[in-house]
N, C-alpha and C positions, 0 to 999 in steps of 0.2 A: 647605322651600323650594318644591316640589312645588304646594303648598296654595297659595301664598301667586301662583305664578305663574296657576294656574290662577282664583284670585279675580280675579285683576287683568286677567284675560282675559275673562271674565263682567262684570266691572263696565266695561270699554273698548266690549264687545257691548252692553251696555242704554245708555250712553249716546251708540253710534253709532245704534241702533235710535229713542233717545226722539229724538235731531235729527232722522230720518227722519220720524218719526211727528209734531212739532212742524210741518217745513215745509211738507208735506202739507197738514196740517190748516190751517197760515196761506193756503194756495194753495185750498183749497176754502171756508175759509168768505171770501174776498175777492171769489173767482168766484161763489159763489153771494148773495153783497153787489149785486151788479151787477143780476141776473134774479133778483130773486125778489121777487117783484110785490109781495106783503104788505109786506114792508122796504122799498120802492122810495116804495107807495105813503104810506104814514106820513111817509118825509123829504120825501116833496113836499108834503105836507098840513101842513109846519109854522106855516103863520100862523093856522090854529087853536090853536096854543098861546098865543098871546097876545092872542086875540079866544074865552074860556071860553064869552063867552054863545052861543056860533054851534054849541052841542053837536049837537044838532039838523041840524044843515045839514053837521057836519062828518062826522058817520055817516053820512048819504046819498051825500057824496061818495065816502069811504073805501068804500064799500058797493059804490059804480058802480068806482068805478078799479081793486078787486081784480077786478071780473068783467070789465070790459071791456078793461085794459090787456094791451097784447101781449107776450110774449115774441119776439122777433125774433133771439133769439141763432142765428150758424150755428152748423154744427157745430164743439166745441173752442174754442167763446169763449162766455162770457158779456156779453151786452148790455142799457144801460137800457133798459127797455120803453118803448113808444111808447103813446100813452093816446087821443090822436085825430091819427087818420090820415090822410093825404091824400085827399079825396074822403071825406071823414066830413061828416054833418050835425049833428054833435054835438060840444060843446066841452068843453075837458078838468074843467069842473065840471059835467056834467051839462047844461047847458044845451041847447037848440037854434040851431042858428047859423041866420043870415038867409041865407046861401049856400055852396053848399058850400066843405069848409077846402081852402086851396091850399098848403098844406105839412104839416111831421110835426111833432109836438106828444112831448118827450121827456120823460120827469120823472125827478129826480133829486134828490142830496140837496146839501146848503150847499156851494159850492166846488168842484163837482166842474167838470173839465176840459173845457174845450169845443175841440176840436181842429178847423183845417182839414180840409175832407172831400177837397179839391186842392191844386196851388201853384196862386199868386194875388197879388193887388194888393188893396189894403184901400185900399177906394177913398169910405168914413166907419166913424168912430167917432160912439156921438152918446148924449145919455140921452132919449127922445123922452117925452112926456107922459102916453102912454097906455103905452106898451110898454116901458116904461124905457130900460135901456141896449142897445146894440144895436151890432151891425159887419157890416158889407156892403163885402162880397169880391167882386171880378171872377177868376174863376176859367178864364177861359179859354171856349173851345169844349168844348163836348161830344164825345163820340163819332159824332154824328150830326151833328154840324156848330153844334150852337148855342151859342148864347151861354151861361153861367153866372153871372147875376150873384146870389150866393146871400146872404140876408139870416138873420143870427145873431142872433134876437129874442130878448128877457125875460131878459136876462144879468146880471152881476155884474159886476165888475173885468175891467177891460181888458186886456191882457197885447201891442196892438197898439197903433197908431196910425195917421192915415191917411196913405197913401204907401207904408207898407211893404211890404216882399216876405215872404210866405208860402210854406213848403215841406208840402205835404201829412206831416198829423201833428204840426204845430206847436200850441203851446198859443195861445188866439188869445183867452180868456177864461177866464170860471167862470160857474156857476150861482152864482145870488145869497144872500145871509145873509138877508135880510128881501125877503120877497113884499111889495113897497107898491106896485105900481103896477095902473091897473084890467085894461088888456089881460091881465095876468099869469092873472086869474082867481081867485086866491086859492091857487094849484096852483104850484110849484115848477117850471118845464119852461121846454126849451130849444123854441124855434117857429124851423125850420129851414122856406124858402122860394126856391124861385129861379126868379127870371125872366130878361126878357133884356135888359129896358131899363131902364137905372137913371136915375134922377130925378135930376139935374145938382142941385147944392144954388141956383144963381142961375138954374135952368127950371126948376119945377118944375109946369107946366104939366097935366094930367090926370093929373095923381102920387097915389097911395095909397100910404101907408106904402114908401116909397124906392124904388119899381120903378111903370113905367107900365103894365105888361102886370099887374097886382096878381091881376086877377082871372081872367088867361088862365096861371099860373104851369104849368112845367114839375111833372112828377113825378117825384120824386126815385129812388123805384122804379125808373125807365126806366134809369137810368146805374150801379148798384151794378157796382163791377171783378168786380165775380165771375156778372153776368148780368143781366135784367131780374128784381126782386121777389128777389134774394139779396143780402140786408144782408151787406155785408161789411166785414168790421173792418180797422180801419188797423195794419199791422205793419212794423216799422220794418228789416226781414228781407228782406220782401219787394218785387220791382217790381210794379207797376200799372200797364196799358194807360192811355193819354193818353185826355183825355177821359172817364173814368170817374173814380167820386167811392167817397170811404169815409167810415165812420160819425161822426157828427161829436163824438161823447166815444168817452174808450177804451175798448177792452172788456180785461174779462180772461181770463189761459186757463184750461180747466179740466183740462186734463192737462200 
């Protein structure tokens, strides 16, 4: 009887230890699914899987994106890397831009979550020519008193409409299944933007891509809840000072 109580105590031990050790390891390799540049960059370089003869082009790419894409995660979260940055002269395929970028350039893989970075007003939904589909939020004023109208470029499926109300943290889209549009670059990324004036759909009068200030855009850097230049993640736990913005996919934790 003895034997048999004590097996049964050993065998309740290993299969409380193997759950331990199971959810662990589902919570690490998820957060490490998020930063970890080499995985990151591969699911944003998938339209080389269906264009073989671009080998060539698509090694040079892969080449640049593991070296130059950032890690951004704070501490205790893991976050998409960012591949071209705000005030970068270089574009997420290696290119050179005609001037410098006026937003943050995210990449990611099929479907992942593009989340409000504030509350807000979705003030269009649209699939535009060059930049596919896209959503541009009024998000209020800044911490410094400005405007926020921020533009959710190179997206997938819609998860809003225009009109709607937005609660910092909502899902508002996805990154897209198939890269086919040219703005996208051939790179899988979210191209997050905000200016202060947005282009009325019936003025659209000195208008670039949905905001008239296109080329005088805010840095996004400047309003993170947790400081100037500290990305910080949207947690559904915590309050956020008004006026400040968080990451616009989610991150995961790593403890």
């Amino acid at each position: 009887m003895l034997k048999k109580i004590i097996y049964y105590a050993n065998t309740q031990i290993k299969f409380f230890l193997l759950i331990i050790f199971l959810v662990f390891a589902k919570k690490t390799l998820f957060a490490e699914s998020n930063n970890d540049i080499p995985s990151q960059c591969m699911f944003a370089l998938e339209w080389y899987d269906d264009h073989p003869g671009y080998v060539g082009e698509f090694k040079r790419v892969l080449d640049y994106c593991k070296k130059y894409a950032k890690d951004v995660s704070p501490e205790g979260y893991a976050a998409n890397p960012i591949l071209s940055d705000f005030g970068s002269m270089s574009g997420v395929n290696t290119r050179p831009r005609d001037t410098i970028h006026q937003g943050i350039d995210i990449i990611g893989q099929k479907e992942n979550p593009i989340i409000a970075i504030k509350d807000g007003k979705v003030l269009e939904t649209t699939i535009e020519d060059c930049w596919g589909s896209t959503v541009v939020i009024d998000h209020g004023k800044s911490i410094d008193g400005k405007n926020l109208i921020t533009i959710y470029g190179h997206v997938g499926t819609f998860y809003v409409k225009e009109g709607d109300r937005v609660k910092r943290g909502d899902k508002i889209a996805e990154l897209p299944i198939k890269i086919k549009y040219r703005c996208m670059a051939r790179v899988r990324h979210l191209h997050l933007q905000i200016g202060q004036r947005y282009c009325e759909k019936k003025d659209n009068w000195a208008c670039k891509y949905f905001i008239k200030d296109f080329y005088r855009s805010l840095n996004p850097h400047d309003y993170w809840a947790d400081g100037p230049n500290k990305v910080t993640c949207f947690d559904n736990k915590r309050k956020f000072q008004k006026g400040t913005i968080t990451y616009p996919l989610p991150c995961s934790r790593t403890y």
